[in-house]
MARMIPA-852536 format. One record per residue (C-alpha): residue number from 1; residue in three letters; x, y, z. Coordinates in nm, 2 decimals. Each point is the difference from the previous one (the first is absolute). Example, Ala and Ser with C-alpha at 12.3 -4.5 7.8 and 13.67 -1.06 7.14 Angstrom:
    k    r       u       v       w
    1  ALA    1.23   -0.45    0.78
    2  SER    0.14    0.34   -0.07
// end
This chain:
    k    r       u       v       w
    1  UNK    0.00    0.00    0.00
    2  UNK    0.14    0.36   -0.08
    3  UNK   -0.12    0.29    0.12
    4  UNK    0.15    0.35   -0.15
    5  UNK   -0.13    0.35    0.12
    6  UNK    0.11    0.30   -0.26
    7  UNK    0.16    0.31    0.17
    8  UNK   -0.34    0.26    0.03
    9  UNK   -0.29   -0.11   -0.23
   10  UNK   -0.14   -0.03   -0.34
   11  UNK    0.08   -0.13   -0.30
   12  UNK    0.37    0.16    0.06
   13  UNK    0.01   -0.32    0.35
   14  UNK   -0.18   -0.21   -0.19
   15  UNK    0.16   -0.08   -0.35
   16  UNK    0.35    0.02    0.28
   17  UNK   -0.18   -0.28    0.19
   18  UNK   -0.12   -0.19   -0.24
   19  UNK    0.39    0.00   -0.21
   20  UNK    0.15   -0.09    0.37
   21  UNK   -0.24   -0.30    0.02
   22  UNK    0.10   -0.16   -0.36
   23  UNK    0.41    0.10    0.05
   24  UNK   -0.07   -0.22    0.30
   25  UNK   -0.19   -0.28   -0.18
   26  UNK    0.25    0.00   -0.27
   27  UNK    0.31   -0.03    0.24
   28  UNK   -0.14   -0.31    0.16
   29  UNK   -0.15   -0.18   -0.34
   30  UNK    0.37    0.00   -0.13
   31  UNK    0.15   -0.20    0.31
   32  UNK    0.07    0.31    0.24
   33  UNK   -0.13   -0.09    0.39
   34  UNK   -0.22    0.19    0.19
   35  UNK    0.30    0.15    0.21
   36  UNK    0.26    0.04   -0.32
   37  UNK   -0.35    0.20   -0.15
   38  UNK   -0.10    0.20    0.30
   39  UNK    0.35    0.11    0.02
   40  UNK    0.05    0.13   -0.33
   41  UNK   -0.32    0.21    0.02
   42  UNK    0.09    0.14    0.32
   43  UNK    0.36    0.10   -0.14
   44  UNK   -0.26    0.18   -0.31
   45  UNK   -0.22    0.16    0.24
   46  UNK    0.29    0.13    0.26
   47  UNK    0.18    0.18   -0.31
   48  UNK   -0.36    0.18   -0.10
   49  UNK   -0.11    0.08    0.34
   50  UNK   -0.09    0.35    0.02
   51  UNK    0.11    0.07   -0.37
   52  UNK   -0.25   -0.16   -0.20
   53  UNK   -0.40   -0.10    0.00
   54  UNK    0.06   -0.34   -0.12
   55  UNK    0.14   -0.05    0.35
   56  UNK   -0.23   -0.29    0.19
   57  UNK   -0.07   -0.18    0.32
   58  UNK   -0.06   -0.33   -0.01
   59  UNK   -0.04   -0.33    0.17
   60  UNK    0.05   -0.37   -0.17
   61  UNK   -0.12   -0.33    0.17
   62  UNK    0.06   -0.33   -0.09
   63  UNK   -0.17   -0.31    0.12
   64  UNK    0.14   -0.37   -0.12
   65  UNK   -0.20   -0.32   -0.03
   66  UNK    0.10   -0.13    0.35
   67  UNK   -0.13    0.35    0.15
   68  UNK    0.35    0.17    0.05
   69  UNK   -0.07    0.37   -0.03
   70  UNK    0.23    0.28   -0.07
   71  UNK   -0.11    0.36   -0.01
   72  UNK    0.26    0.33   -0.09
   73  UNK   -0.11    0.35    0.07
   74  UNK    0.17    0.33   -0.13
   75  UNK   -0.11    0.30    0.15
   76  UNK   -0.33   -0.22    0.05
   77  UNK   -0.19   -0.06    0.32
   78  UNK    0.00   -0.39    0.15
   79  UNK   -0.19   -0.30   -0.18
   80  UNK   -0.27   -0.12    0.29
   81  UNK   -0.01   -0.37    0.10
   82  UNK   -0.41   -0.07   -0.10
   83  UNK   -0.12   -0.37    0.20
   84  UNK   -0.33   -0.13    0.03
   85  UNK   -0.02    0.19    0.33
   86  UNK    0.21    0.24    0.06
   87  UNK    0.24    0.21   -0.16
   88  UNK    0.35    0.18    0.05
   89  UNK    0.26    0.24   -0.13
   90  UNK    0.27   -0.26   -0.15
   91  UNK    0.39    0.09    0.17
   92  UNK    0.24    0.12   -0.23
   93  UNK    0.31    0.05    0.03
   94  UNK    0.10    0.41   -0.10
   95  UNK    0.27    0.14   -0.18
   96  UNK    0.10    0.34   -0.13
   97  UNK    0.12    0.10   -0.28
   98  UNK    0.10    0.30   -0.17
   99  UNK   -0.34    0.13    0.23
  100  UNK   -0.23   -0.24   -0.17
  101  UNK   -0.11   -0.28    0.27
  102  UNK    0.04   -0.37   -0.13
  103  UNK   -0.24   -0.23    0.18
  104  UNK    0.03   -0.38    0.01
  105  UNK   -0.23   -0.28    0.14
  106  UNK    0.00   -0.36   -0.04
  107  UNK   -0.31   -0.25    0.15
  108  UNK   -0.20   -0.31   -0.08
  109  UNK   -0.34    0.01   -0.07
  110  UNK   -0.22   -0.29   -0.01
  111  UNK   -0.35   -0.05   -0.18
  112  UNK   -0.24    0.23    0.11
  113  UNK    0.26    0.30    0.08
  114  UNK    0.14    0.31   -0.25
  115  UNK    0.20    0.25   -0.04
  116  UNK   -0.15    0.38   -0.03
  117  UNK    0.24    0.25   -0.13
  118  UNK   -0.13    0.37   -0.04
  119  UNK    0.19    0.33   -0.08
  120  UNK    0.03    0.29    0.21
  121  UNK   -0.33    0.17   -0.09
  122  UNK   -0.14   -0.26    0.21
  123  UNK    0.20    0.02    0.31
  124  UNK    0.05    0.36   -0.04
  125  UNK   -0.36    0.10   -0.03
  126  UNK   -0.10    0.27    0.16
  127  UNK    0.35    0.14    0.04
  128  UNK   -0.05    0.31    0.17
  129  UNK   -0.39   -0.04    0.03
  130  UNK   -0.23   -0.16    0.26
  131  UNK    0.28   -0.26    0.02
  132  UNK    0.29    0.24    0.06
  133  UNK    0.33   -0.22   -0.04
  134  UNK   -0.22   -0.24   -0.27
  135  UNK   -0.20   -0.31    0.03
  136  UNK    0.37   -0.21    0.01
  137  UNK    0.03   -0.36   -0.04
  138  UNK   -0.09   -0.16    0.34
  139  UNK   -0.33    0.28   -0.02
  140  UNK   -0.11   -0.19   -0.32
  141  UNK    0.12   -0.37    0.16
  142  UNK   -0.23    0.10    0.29
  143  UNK   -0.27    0.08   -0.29
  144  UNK    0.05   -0.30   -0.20
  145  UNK   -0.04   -0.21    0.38
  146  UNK   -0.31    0.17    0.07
  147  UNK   -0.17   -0.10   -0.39
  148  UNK    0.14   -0.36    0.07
  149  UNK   -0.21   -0.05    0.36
  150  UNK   -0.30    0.17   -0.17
  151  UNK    0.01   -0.22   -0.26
  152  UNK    0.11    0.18   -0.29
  153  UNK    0.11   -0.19   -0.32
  154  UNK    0.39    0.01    0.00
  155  UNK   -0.09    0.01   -0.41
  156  UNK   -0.16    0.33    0.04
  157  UNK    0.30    0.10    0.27
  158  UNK    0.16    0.26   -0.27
  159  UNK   -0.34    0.19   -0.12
  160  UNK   -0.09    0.02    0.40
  161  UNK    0.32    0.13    0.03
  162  UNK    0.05    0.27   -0.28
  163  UNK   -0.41    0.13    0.13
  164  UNK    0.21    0.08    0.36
  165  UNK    0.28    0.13   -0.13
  166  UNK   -0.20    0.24   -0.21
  167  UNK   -0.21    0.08    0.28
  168  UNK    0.31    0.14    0.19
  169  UNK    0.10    0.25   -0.26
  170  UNK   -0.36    0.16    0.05
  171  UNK   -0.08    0.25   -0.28
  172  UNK    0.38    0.04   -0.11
  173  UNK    0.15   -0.20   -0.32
  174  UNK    0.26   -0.18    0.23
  175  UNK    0.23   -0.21   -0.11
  176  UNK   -0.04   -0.28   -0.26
  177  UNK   -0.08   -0.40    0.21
  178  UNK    0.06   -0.31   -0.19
  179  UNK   -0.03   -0.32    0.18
  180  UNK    0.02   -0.37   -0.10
  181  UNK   -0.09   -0.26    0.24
  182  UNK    0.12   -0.40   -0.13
  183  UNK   -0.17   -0.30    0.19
  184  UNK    0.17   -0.33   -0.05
  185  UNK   -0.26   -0.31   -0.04
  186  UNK    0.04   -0.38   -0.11
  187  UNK    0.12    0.03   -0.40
  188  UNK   -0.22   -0.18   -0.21
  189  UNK    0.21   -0.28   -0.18
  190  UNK   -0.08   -0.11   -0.36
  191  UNK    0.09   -0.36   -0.11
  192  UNK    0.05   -0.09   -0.35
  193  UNK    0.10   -0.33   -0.16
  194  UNK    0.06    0.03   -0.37
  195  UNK    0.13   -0.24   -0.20
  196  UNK    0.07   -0.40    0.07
  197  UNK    0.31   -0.16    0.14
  198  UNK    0.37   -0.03   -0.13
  199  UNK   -0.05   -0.36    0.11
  200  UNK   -0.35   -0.19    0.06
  201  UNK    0.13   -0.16    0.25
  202  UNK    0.02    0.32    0.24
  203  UNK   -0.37    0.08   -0.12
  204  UNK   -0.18   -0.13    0.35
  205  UNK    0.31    0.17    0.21
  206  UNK   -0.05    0.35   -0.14
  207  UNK   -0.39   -0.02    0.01
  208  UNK   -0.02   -0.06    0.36
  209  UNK    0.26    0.23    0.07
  210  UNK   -0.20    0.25   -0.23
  211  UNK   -0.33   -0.12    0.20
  212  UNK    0.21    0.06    0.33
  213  UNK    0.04    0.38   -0.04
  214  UNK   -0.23    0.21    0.16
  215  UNK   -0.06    0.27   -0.29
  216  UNK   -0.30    0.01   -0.21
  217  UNK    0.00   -0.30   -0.29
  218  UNK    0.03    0.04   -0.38
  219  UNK    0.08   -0.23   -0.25
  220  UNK    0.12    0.13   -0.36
  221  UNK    0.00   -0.27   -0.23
  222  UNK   -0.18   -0.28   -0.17
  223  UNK    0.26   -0.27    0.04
  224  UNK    0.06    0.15    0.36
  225  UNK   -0.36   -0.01    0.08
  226  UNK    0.00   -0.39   -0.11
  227  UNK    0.29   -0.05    0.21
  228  UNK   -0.13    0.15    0.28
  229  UNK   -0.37   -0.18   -0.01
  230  UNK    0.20   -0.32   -0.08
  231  UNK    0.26    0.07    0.35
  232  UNK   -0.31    0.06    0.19
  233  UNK   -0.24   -0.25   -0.16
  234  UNK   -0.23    0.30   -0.07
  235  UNK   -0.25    0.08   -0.27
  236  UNK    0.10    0.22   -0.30
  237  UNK   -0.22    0.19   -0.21
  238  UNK   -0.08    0.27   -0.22
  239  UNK   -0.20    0.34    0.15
  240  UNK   -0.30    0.13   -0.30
  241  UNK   -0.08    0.28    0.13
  242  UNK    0.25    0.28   -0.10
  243  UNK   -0.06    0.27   -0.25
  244  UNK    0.29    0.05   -0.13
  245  UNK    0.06   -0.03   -0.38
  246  UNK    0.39   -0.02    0.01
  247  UNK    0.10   -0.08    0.33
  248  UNK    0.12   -0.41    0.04
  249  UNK   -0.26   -0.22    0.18
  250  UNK   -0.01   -0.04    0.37
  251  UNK   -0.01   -0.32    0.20
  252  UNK   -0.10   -0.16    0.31
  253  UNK    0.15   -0.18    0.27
  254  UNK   -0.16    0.02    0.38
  255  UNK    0.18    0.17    0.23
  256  UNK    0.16    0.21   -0.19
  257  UNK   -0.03    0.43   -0.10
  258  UNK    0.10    0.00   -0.39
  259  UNK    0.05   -0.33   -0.21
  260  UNK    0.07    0.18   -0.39
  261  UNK    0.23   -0.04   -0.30
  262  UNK    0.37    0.07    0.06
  263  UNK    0.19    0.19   -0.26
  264  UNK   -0.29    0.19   -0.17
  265  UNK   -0.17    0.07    0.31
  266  UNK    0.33    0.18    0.13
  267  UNK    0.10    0.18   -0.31
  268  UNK   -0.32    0.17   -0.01
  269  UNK   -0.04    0.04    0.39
  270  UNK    0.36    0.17   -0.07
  271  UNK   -0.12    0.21   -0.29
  272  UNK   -0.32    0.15    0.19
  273  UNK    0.13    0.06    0.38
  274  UNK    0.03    0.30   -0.04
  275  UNK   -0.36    0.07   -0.15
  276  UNK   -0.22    0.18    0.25
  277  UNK   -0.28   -0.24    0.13
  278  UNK   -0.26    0.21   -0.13
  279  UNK    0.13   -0.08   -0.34
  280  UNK   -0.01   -0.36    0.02
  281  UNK   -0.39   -0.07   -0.10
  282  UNK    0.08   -0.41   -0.06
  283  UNK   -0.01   -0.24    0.30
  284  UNK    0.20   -0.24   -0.09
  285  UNK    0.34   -0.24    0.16
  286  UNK    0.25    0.28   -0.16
  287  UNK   -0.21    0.29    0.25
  288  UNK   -0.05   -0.21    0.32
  289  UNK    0.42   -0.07    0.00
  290  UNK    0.06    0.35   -0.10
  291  UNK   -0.28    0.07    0.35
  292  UNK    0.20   -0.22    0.22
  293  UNK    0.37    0.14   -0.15
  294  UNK   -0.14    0.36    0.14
  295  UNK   -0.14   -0.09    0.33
  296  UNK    0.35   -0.22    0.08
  297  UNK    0.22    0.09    0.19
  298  UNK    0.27   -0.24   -0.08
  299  UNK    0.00   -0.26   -0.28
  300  UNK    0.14   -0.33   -0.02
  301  UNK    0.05   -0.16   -0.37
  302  UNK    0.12   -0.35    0.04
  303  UNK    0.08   -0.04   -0.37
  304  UNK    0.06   -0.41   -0.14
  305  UNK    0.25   -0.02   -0.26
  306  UNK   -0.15   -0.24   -0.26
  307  UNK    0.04    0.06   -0.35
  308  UNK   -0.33    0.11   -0.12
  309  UNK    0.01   -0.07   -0.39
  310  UNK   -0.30    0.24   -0.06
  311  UNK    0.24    0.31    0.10
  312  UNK    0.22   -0.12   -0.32
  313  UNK   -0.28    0.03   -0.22
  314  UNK    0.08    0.32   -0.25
  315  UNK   -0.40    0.09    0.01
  316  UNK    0.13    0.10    0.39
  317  UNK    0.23    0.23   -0.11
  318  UNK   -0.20    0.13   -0.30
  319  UNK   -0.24    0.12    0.32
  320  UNK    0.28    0.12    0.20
  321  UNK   -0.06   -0.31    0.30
  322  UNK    0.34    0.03    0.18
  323  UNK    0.07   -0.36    0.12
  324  UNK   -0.08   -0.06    0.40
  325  UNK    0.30    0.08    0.18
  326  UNK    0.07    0.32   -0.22
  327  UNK   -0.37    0.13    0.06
  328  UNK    0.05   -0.13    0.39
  329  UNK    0.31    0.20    0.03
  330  UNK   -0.17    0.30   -0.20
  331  UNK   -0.29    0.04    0.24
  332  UNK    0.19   -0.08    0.30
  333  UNK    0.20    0.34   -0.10
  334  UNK   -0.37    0.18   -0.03
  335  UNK   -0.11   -0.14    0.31
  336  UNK    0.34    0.15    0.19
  337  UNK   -0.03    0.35   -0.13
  338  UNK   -0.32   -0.02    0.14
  339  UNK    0.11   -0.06    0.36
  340  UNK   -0.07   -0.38   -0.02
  341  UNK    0.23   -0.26    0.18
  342  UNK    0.07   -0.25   -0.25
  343  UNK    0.17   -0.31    0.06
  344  UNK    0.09   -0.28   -0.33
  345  UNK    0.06   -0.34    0.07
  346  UNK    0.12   -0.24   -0.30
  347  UNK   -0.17   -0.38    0.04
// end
């Protein structure tokens, strides 16, 4: 999460904001850490303090898989520790430099807890008003503690927030307050198997483990689908009602989300992702994955490595059908610039 307050207001702060934000982004997405990226912006920042308007404050959190959170502040106020209970100012350990203050703070949040980060038009609000030294941090922790024993929504935490802050400037323009609150909850996990066996003879062995996951279940594939119904002595067979002109057929095995083609199925879920879901009027296999793909929150392909002697066949790439683990590795990339966790496993 970055948050990055412009020096004054208006457009002026904002575009300054909003270029701080994507130097930030484009640090880390070509292998810069968070520190090696907070660093370098502060160095930016110190050299344009008082000389420039695209000078900006700015806090930038990081929260891993396993809950290990990481939060930097320049010139920022605190991140607060948000639980399902309670809430509290996070410690962070301060350093000055060249006058700016450099704030750091590590923690561990579980599921059900977040991080809220703010700028200083929140903890600063009414600076000089009815609140004379400012709302400050533990005055909005102490807030935030008294929505979360009435009841409040932590969701609706940062629109409860901004309303109190703005309250506090009264009838004067104050000071600009952004806010962004992130609650960490149980990922939803996508399984896919796509594409039978190097060997038949580990066929049973990677169904079960497949079955023994505990994301939700899709099967891409004819010949995977018949070797799954034959591993689990289940019943195979073909779904009539979809609309869809173009898209492959869809199948049916019990117990299971998605049973549909493989290769065609993925090239097209690959060529319509990005389609907004307004636009898609069909129901069909090729929309439901495409459904699923959106709402996950990390997918699983467990892609076999059998020849499949249709993906030779030149009326494939007179349609422009990349073969399986081309279009696999083609939408995994999609799925990752979309902030999905993607993990491929060769069988």
């Amino acid at each position: 999460m970055i948050c990055c307050d412009g020096m004054g207001s208006g457009i002026r702060a904002n575009i300054a904001a909003r270029m701080c934000i994507t130097r930030m982004r484009e640090l880390m997405q070509h292998g810069f850490s968070l520190r090696e990226t907070f660093s370098k912006v502060a160095r930016s920042m110190n050299q344009l303090r008082g000389k420039s308007p695209t000078y900006v404050a700015f806090t930038i959190a990081r929260v891993l898989n396993n809950g290990q959170a990481t939060v930097f502040s320049y010139d920022a106020p605190p991140a607060i520790l948000v639980g399902n209970n309670r809430a509290s100012v996070l410690e962070r350990k301060i350093d000055i430099i060249e006058q700016a203050e450099i704030g750091q703070s590590t923690c561990f949040l579980r599921v059900g807890e977040g991080l809220l980060i703010f700028s200083d038009g929140v903890s600063q609000a009414g600076l000089g008003l009815q609140m004379g030294a400012g709302w400050g941090s533990d005055g909005v922790c102490q807030f935030v503690n008294e929505q979360l024993k009435a009841g409040s929504p932590r969701t609706k935490l940062p629109i409860i927030i901004n309303d109190q802050a703005r309250s506090y400037w009264a009838s004067t323009p104050g000071d600009d307050s952004s806010i962004i609150f992130g609650l960490c909850t149980t990922g939803l996990v996508l399984d896919i198997l796509t594409g039978p066996c190097s060997s038949p003879e580990r066929d049973e062995a990677v169904v079960k483990e497949f079955l023994a996951s505990q994301g939700l279940k899709i099967i891409c594939g004819a010949s995977t689908a018949k070797m799954v119904a034959r591993c689990t002595n289940s019943k195979l067979s073909i779904k009539q009602d979809d609309q869809s002109l173009i898209a492959p057929p869809r199948y049916e095995i019990p117990g299971f989300d998605l049973v549909c083609e493989g290769t065609v199925t993925l090239n097209q879920v690959y060529n319509i992702f990005d389609v907004p879901r307004d636009k898609k009027e069909e129901r069909s296999a090729v929309t439901e994955l495409v459904d699923f793909l959106h709402i996950a929150d990390r997918v699983n392909f467990k892609v076999g490595l059998a020849e499949n002697p249709a993906c030779s066949d030149i009326s494939f790439r007179q349609q422009g059908i990349h073969p399986r683990r081309q279009i696999v590795d083609m939408l995994s990339e999609k799925l990752r610039q979309a902030g999905k966790l993607v993990v491929q496993e060769f069988v």
